[in-house]
C-alpha positions in Angstrom: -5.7 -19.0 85.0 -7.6 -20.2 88.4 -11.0 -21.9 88.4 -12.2 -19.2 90.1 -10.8 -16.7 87.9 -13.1 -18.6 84.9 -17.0 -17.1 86.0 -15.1 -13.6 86.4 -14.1 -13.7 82.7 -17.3 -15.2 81.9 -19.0 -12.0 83.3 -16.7 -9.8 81.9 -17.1 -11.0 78.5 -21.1 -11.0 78.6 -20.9 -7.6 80.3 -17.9 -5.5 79.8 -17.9 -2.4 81.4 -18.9 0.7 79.2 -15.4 2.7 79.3 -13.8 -0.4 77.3 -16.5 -0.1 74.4 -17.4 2.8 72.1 -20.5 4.2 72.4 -21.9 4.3 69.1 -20.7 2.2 66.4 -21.9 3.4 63.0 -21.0 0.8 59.2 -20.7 2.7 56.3 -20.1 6.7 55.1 -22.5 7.2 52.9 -24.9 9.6 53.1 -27.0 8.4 55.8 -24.1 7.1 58.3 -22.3 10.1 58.0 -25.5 12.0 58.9 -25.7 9.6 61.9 -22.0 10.1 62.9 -21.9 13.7 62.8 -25.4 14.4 64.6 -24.0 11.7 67.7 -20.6 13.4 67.2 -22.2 16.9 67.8 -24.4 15.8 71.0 -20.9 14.8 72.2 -20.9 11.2 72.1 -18.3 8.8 71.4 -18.5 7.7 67.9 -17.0 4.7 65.6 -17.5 4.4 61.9 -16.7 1.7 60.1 -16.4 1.9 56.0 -15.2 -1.1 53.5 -13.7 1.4 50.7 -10.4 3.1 51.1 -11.9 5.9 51.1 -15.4 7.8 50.3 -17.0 6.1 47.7 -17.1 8.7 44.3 -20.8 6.8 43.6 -23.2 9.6 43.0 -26.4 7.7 42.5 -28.9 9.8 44.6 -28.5 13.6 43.8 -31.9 15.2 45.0 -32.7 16.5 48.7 -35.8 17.0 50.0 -37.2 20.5 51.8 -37.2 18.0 54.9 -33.7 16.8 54.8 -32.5 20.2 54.2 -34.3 21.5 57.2 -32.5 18.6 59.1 -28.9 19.0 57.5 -29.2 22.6 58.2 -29.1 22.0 62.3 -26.1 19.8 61.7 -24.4 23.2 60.0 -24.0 21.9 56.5 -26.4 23.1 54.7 -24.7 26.3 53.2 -21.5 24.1 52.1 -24.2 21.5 50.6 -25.9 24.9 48.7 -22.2 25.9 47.0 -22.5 23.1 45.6 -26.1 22.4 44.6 -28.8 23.3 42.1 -32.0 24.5 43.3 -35.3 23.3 41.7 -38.1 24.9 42.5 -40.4 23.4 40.0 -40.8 19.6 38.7 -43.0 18.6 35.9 -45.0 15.7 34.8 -44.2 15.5 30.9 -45.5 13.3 28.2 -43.1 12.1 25.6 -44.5 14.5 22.9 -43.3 17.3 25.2 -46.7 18.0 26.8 -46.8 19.2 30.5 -49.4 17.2 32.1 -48.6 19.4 35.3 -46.3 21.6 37.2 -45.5 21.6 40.8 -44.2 24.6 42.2 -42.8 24.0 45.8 -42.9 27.8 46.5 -46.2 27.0 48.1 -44.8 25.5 50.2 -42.9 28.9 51.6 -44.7 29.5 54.7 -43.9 26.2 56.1 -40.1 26.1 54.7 -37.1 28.2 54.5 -36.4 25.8 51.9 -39.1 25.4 49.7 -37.1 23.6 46.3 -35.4 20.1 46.1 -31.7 20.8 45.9 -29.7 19.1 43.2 -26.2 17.6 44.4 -24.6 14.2 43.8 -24.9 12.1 47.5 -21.4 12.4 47.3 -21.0 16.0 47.9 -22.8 15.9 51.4 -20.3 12.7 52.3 -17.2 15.0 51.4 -18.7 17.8 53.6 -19.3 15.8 56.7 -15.7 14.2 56.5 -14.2 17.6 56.8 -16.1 18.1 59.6 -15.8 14.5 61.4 -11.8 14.5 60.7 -11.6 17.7 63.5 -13.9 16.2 66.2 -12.3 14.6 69.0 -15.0 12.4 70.0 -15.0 10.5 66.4 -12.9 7.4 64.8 -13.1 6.9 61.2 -12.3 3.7 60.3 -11.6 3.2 56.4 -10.8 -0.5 54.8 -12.5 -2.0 57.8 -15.9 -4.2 56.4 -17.9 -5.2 58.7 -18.4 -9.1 58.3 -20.7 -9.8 60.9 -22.4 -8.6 64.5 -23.3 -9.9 67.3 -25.8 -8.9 70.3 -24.3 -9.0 73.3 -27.2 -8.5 76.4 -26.4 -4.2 76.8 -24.1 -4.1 74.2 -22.7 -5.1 70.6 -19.5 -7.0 69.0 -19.1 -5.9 65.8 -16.4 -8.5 63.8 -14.7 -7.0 60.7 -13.0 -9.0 58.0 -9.9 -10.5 58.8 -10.0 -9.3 62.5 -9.3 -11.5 65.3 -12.5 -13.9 65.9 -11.9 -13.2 69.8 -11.2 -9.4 69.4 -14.5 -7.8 68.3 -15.1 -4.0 68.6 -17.2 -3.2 71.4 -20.5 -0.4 71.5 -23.2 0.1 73.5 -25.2 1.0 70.0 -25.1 0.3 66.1 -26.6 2.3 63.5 -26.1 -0.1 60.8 -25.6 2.1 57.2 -24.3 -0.9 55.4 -26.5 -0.7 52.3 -29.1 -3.5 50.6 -26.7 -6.3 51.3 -25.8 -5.2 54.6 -24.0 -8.3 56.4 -25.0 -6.7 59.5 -28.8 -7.5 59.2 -28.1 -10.6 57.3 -25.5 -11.7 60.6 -28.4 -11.0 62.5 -30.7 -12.8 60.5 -33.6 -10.3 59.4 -35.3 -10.7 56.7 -35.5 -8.6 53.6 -38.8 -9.1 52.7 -39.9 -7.4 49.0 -39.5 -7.6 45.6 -37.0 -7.2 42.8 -38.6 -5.5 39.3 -38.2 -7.3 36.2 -37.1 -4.0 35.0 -33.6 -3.0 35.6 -32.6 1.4 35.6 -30.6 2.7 33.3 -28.8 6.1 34.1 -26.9 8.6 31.8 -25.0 11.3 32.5 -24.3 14.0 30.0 -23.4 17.1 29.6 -25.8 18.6 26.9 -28.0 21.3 28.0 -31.5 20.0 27.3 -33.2 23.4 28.1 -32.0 24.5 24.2 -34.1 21.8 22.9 -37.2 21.5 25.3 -37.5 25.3 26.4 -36.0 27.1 29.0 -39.4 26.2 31.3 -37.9 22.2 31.0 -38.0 21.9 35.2 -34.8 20.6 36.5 -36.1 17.5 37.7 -38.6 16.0 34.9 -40.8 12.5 34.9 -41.7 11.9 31.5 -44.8 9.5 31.2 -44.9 7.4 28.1 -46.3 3.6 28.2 -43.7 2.4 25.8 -40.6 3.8 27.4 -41.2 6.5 30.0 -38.0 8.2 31.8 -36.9 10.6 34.2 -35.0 13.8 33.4 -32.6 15.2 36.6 -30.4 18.5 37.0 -27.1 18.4 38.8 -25.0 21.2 38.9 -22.7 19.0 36.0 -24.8 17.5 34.1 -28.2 16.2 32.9 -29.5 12.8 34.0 -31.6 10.2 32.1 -33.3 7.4 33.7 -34.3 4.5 31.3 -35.9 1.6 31.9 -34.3 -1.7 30.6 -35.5 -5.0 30.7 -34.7 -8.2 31.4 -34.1 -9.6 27.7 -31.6 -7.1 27.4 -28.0 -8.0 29.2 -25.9 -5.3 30.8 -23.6 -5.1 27.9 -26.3 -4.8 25.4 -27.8 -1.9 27.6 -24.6 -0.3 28.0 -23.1 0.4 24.6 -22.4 2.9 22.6 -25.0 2.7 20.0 -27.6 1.5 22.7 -27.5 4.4 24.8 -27.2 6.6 22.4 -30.2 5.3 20.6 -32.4 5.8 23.9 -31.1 9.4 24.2 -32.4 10.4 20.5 -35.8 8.5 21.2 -36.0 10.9 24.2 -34.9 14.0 22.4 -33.8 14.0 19.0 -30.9 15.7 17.7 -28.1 15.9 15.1 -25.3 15.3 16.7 -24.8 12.6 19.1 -24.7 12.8 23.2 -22.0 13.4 24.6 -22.2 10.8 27.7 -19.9 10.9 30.7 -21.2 8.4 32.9 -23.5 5.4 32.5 -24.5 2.7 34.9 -27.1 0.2 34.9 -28.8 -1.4 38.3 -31.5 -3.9 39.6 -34.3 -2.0 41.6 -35.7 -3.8 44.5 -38.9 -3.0 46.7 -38.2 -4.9 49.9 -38.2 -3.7 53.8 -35.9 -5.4 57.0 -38.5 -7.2 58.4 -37.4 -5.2 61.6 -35.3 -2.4 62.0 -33.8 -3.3 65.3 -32.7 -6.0 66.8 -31.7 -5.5 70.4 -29.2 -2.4 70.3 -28.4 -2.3 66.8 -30.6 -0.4 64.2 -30.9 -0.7 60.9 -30.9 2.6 58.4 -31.2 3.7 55.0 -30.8 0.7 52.2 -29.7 -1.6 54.5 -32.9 -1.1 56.4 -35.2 -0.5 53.2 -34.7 0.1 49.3 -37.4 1.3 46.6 -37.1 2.6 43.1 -35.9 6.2 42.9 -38.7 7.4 41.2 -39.2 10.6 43.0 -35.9 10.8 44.8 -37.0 9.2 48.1 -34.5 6.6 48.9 -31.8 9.0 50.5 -34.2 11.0 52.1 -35.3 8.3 54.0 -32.0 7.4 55.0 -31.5 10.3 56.1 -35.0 10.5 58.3 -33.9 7.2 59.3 -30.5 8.5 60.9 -32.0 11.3 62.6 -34.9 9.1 64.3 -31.7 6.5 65.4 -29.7 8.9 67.0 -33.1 10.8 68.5 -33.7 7.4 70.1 -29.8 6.0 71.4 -29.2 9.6 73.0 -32.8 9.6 74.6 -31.4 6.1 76.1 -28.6 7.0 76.9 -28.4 10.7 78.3 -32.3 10.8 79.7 -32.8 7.4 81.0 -35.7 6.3 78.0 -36.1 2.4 78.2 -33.4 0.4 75.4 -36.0 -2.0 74.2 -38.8 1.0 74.7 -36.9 3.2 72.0 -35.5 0.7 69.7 -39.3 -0.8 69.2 -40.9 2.7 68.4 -37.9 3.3 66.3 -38.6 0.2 64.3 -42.1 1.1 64.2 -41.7 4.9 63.2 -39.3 4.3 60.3 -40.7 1.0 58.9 -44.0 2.7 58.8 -42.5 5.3 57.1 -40.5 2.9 54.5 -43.3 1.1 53.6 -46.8 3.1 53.7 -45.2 6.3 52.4 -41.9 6.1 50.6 -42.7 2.4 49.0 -46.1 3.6 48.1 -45.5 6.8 46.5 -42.5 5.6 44.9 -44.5 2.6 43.4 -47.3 4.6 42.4 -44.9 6.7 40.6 -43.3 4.1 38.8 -46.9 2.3 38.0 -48.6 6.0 36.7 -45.2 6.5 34.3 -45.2 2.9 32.8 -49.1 2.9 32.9 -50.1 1.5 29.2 -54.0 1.6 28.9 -55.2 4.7 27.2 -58.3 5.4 29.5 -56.1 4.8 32.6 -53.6 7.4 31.2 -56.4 9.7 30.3 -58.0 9.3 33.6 -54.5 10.1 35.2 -53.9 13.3 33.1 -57.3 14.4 34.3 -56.3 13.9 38.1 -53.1 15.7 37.5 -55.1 18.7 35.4 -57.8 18.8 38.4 -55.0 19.0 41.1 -53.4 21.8 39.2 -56.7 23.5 40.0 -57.3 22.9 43.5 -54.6 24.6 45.4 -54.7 23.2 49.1 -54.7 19.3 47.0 -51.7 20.6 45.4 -50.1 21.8 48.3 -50.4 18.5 50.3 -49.2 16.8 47.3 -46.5 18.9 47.9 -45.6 18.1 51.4 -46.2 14.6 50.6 -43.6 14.8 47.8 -41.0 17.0 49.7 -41.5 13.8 52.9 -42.7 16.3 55.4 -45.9 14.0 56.0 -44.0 11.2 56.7 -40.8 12.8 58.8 -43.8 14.9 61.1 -45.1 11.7 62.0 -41.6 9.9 62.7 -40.4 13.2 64.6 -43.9 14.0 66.5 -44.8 10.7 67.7 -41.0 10.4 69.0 -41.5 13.5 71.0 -44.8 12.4 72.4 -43.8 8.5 73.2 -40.2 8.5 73.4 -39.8 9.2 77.0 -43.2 7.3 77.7 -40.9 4.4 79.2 -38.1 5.0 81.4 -35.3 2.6 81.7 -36.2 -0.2 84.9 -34.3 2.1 87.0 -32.1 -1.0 89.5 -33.7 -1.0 92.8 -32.5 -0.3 96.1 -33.5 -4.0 96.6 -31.3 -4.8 93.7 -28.5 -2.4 94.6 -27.7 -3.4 98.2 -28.2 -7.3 97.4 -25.2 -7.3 95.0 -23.2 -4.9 98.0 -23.5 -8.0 99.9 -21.8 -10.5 97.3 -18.8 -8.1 96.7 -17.8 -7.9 100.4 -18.7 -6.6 104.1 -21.2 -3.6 103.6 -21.0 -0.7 106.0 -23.5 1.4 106.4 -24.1 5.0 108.3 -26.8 6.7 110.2 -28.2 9.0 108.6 -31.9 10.7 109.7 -32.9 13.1 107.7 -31.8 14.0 103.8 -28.7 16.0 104.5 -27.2 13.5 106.8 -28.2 11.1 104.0 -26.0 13.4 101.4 -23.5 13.6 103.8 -23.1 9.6 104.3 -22.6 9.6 100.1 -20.3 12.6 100.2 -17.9 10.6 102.8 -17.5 7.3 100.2 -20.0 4.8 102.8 -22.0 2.5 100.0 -25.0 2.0 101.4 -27.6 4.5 103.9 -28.9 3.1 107.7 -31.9 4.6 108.9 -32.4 3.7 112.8 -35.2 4.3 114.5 -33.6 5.8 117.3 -32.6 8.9 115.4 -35.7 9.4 113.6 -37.7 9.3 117.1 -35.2 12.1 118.3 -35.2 14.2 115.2 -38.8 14.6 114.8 -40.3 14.2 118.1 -37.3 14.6 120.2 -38.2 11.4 122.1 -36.1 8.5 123.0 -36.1 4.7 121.7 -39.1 3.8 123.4 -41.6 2.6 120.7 -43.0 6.4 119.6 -42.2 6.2 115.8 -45.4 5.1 113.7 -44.9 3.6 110.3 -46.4 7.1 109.0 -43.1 9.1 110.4 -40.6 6.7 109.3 -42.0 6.1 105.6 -41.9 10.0 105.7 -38.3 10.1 106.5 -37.6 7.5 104.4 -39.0 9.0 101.7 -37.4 12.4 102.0 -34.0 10.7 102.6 -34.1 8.2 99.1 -34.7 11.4 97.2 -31.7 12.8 98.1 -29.4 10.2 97.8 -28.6 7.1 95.1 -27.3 4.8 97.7 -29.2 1.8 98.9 -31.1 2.5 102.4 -31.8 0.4 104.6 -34.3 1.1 107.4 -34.8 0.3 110.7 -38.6 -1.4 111.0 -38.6 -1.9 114.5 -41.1 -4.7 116.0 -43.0 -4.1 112.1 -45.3 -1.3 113.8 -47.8 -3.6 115.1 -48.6 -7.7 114.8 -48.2 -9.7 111.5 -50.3 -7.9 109.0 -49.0 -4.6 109.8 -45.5 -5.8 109.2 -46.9 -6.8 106.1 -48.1 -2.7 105.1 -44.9 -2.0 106.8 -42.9 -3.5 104.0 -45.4 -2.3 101.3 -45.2 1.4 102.9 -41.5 1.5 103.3 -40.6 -0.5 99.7 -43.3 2.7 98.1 -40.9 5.3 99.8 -37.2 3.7 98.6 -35.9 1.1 101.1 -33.8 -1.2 100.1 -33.8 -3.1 103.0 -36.4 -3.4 106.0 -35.1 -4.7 109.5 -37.8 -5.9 112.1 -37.2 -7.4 115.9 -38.7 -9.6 118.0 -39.0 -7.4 120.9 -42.7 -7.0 122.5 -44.5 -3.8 121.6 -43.8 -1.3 123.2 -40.1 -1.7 122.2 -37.2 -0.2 123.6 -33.2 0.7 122.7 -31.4 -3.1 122.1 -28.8 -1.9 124.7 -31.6 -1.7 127.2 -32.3 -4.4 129.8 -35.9 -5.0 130.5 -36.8 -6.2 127.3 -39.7 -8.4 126.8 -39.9 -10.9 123.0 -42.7 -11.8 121.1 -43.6 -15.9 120.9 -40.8 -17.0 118.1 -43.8 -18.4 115.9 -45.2 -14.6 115.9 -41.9 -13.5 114.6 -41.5 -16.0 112.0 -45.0 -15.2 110.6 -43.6 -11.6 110.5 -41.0 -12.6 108.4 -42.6 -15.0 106.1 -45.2 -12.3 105.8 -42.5 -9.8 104.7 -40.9 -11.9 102.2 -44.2 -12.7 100.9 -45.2 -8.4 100.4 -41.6 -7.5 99.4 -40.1 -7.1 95.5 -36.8 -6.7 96.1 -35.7 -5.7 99.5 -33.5 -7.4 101.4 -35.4 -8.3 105.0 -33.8 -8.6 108.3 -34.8 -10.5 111.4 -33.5 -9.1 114.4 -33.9 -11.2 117.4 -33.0 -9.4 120.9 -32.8 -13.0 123.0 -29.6 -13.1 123.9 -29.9 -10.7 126.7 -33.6 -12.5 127.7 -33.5 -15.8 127.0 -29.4 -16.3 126.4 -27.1 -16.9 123.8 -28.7 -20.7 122.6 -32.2 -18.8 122.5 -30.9 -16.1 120.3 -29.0 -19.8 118.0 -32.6 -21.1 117.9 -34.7 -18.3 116.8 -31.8 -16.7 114.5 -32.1 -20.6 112.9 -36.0 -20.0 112.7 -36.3 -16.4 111.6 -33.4 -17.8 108.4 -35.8 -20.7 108.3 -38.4 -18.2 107.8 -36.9 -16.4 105.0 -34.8 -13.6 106.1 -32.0 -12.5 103.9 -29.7 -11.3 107.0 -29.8 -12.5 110.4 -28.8 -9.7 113.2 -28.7 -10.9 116.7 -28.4 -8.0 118.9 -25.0 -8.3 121.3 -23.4 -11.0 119.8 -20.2 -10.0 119.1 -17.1 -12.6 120.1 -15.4 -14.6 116.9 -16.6 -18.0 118.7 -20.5 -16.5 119.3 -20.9 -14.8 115.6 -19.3 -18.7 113.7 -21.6 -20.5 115.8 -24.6 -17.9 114.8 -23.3 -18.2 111.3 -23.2 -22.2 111.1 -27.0 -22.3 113.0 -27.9 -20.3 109.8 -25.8 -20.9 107.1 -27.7 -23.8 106.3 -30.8 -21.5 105.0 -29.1 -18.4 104.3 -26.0 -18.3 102.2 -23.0 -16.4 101.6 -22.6 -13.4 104.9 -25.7 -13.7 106.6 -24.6 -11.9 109.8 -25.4 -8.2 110.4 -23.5 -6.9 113.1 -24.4 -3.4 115.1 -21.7 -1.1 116.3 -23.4 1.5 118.0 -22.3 3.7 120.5 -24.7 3.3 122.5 -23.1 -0.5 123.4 -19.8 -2.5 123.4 -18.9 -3.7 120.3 -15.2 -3.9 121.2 -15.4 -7.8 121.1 -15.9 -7.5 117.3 -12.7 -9.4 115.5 -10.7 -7.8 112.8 -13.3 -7.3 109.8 -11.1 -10.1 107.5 -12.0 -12.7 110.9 -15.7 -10.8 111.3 -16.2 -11.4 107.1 -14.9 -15.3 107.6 -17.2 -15.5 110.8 -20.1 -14.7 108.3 -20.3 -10.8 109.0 -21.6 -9.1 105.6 -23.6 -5.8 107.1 -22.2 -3.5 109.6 -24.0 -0.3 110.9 -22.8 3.1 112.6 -26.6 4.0 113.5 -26.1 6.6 115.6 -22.8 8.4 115.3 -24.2 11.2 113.2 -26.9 12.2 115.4 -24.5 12.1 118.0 -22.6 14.4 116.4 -24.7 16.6 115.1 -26.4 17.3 119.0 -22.6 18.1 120.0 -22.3 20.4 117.2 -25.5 22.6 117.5 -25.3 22.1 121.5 -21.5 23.8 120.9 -22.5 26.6 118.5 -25.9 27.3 120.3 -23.6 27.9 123.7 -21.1 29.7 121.5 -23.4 32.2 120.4 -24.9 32.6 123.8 -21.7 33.4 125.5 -19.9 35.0 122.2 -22.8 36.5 120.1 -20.9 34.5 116.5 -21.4 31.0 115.7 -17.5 30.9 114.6 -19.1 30.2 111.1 -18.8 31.9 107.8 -19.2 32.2 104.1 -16.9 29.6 103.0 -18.5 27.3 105.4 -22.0 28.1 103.8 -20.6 27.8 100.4 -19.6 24.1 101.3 -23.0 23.4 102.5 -25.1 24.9 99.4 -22.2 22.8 97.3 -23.7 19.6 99.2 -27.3 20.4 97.9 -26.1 21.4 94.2 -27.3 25.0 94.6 -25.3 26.0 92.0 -25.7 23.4 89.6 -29.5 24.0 89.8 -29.7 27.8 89.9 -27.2 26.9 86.5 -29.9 24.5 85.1 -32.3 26.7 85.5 -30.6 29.5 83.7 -29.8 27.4 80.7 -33.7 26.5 80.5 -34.6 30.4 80.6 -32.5 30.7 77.5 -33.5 27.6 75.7 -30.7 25.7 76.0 -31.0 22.2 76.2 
């Protein structure tokens, strides 16, 4: 390795180019990640997912869906699978101990608004199994099992994600992370967020079993049940297997004592007595914590689900969530990257939306849940039974309660404020300025002529990097007059306009003598940066101008040009000026040294001295201003309206200090032969010698069909 191969690698590391990374990386397939993957996956995106297990984790902790998530799992196309295997509920009940029904919610009210107006009971699991099926037959998606992620890193437009035992100096690259990594997620603590929250004294206890409860409690027992008591109030849950018990245990119990035999059967019979004992299936015991990332992105990576945000599960919210969560992520990384919406912009209001969410809707409710079914003063229960009679009374209450419940409240406000303030800040689109600056570092920069927007298209079409607009061409497409000082600033901003919108490249413009002394240089550069131009070239020839290749020529004092320039410097943002000085054919080749040196002096980024073409002339020009300007600072002119054939080899030219050379006029020149022919042709011949391919190859140049194709696509809704 060189010295001067070190910086390249340097840049390469900081900013590898996108086709070496992944585009989204996604840790952990649980529920919410695999939501993630297979929503990215279907808007065609390149997709990674990490998971630590050797395979899908079996854990079936969450088991109820929400109206909203269903509504969202059924536009990725799983919702019918997730049905097959799923238990609708309909109803849930608030229940005292003794059996009473304090009330019943029946979600068919909510009909009009839902085609799925029930929670759906199914173990998390299910919906993990379903998208695998789907993920293993997409091309565009890596599953990655056995491979924890140990720690991230935040690279400036992308992420380096490290798994365990990997090679410290051979991350995995993405331009995004949705990190799905659960509460202990290393990813947020690598990036050091905070989890900022509680953990309850109280631990959960769940049982599984398969005794049908309904043949002691009534067939009207709803299959998802909170039962309020102050001494040890529980939560009754449906799956398509079994019944579920939720207990709480606390913290002078250990997690032996909790789970044995005679311990868990002794909580069953306290919650419904029976003669023979429970037959139990699965039990497990776990701390419940109340905390919230104290951001949910940092740079590109975003946080989601439990590794974002955890709560008790007391009204089956934590899953939801995650799954809100995963649909607001990938909302916000495809904006970015398929619609130009600002990185920073859509990771912020991302943060904002779903932590918002977390914490003023799913915390709250979920602790207000838990506080109402533990609450132990008899006038505060009594007090809550009357609120829950009074809502069963009052049907629009009990149909926001509903919405509320089924997280429609809080997924509207993620989903609408994304539509309305998503796209609110466009990416810092990389300015012509910008563009043509780092042209010059990589090399010579040619440029060609171009006057109008299809000569502009036509420069891009051929390969050239980079768009020259002379005056010359301008004066003799629009007024048909010669280079003799009859462009305003008002006709070339007007061209210059219409040409940036039709091409990417960078454009650089010719700005004559600056249209008039030093202030109107200065609304010269204003006028012509408004309009696109990347770079704005003025000359020190005395108003009224004419053609460089024309003798006669009269110059302004040097110290007026120089004010020019500094003036322009001053007014620009980003593009590149040019001094051209016209001396050596007035005042000789040392004049044109000495004002060249002043006008770099001055500022300019490029010095052009008009007729200077010799190796020996162009070193000397570029050692009287290499002093100031570094790098190329020559711009050299190889118009056909002069002799240029002095002009070394380009590799001598480049070494001279020759970084911008310009073919201003060879496409007007052209295109007068061409019409001049056909016009004569169809004089004399009555056919241009044209035909349909040839206009097919011309409406191919302006995208006709792509936009008579865009068009249709909106008519019929598509995207």
């Amino acid at each position: 390795m060189t010295e001067t191969d070190i910086p390249a690698l340097l840049a390469l590391r900081d900013n590898p180019p996108f086709e070496k990374m992944h585009t989204v990386a996604i840790s952990g397939m649980g529920p919410v990640g695999m939501v993630a993957a297979l929503r990215l996956a279907q808007l065609g995106h390149d997709v990674i997912v990490f998971e630590a297990l050797g395979g899908l984790s079996a854990e079936a902790r969450a088991s109820t869906f929400h109206p909203s998530s269903l509504e969202l799992l059924e536009q990725l196309g799983v919702v019918e699978e997730l049905h097959a295997v799923g238990l609708k509920a309909p109803i849930y009940q608030y229940r005292e101990r003794s059996g009473a029904v304090l009330s019943q919610m029946d979600m068919t009210l909510l009909e009009g608004e839902t085609a799925y107006p029930y929670r759906l009971q199914s173990e998390q699991n299910n919906l993990t199994e379903i998208i695998l099926g789907k993920l293993q037959d997409m091309p565009n998606v890596t599953l990655r099992f056995n491979s924890p992620v140990a720690r991230v890193e935040r690279g400036d437009r992308h992420v380096r994600i490290h798994l365990e035992g990997g090679h410290r100096d051979e991350p995995i690259l993405a331009q995004w992370m949705i990190a799905c990594d659960g509460a202990a997620s290393p990813t947020r603590k690598s990036l050091g967020i905070a989890f900022e929250g509680t953990t309850y004294d109280d631990r959960f206890l769940v049982i599984s079993t398969t005794h049908e409860f309904r043949e002691d409690l009534g067939e009207d027992l709803a299959y998802v049940s909170y039962i309020y008591d102050p001494t040890e109030w529980g939560v009754l849950l449906r799956t398509p297997n079994h019944w579920r018990a939720l207990f709480p245990v606390t913290d002078a119990e250990t997690d032996e004592e909790v789970m044995s035999a005679e311990n868990m059967e002794a909580r069953m019979q306290r919650l419904n007595p029976k003669d023979t004992p429970y037959e139990i299936v699965h039990r497990n015991v776990y701390a419940v914590n109340m905390r919230s990332a104290s951001t949910y992105a940092s740079g590109q990576v975003l946080l989601a689900g439990d590794a974002a945000h955890c709560n008790n599960p007391l009204g089956g919210m934590g899953m939801n969530s995650g799954i809100h969560d995963a649909w607001a992520a990938v909302e916000c990384i495809n904006a970015v990257l398929t619609e130009g919406v600002d990185a920073t912009h859509a990771a912020t209001l991302y943060s904002e939306l779903r932590r918002d969410a977390a914490i003023n809707h799913v915390q709250a409710r979920a602790q207000k849940n838990y506080d109402n079914m533990r609450q132990d003063d008899d006038a505060a229960r009594a007090e809550q039974a009357d609120q829950l009679s009074a809502m069963d009374r009052d049907l629009f209450e009990k149909r926001e309660h509903q919405r509320n419940s089924a997280m429609f409240t809080s997924l509207r406000l993620t989903l609408g404020r994304l539509k309305r303030e998503l796209h609110a800040v466009k990416a810092p689109a990389v300015s012509g300025g910008q563009k043509f600056s780092k042209l010059l570092g990589q090399g010579p920069v040619y440029a060609a002529g171009a006057y109008d927007a299809v000569s502009a298209k036509l420069v891009e079409q051929a390969g050239f990097k980079a768009v020259y607009v002379p005056g010359s061409a301008v004066s003799a497409s629009v007024m048909g007059q010669p280079d003799l000082g009859y462009i305003g600033l008002a006709e070339m901003a007007e061209a210059v306009r219409r040409i940036t919108a039709a091409t990417d490249l960078p454009v650089i413009v010719d700005g004559d003598t600056g249209y008039g002394g030093v202030l109107q240089a200065a609304e010269a550069v204003r006028r012509l940066e408004q309009v696109g131009a990347a770079g704005i070239q003025f000359e020190d020839q005395l108003a009224p101008k004419r053609c460089g290749h024309l003798a006669g020529k009269a110059l302004v004092e040097t110290e007026e040009m120089v004010a020019k320039v500094k003036i322009a410097v001053a007014e620009r943002t980003s593009a590149v000026i040019i001094a051209r000085t016209d001396a050596k054919g007035v005042e000789g080749f040392e004049g044109a040294l000495a004002r060249a040196a002043a006008y770099a002096e001055a500022g300019a980024d490029l010095v052009f001295a008009e007729g200077v073409y010799s190796l020996e002339e162009l070193t000397a020009l570029r050692d009287a201003v290499r002093t100031v300007v570094g790098g190329r600072p020559l711009m050299v002119n190889l118009s056909e309206a002069g002799d240029s054939s002095a002009l070394p080899p380009l590799e001598l030219a480049h070494e001279a200090g020759v970084g911008f050379l310009i073919h201003p006029v060879s496409a007007v020149l052209a295109a007068a032969e061409g019409i001049a022919a056909t016009y004569q042709r169809l004089l004399t011949t009555g056919a241009s010698g044209k035909g349909q391919e040839d206009w097919k190859q011309f409406t191919t140049l302006l995208r006709q069909d792509e936009q008579l194709e865009r068009a249709s696509r909106l008519a019929a809704g598509e995207a």
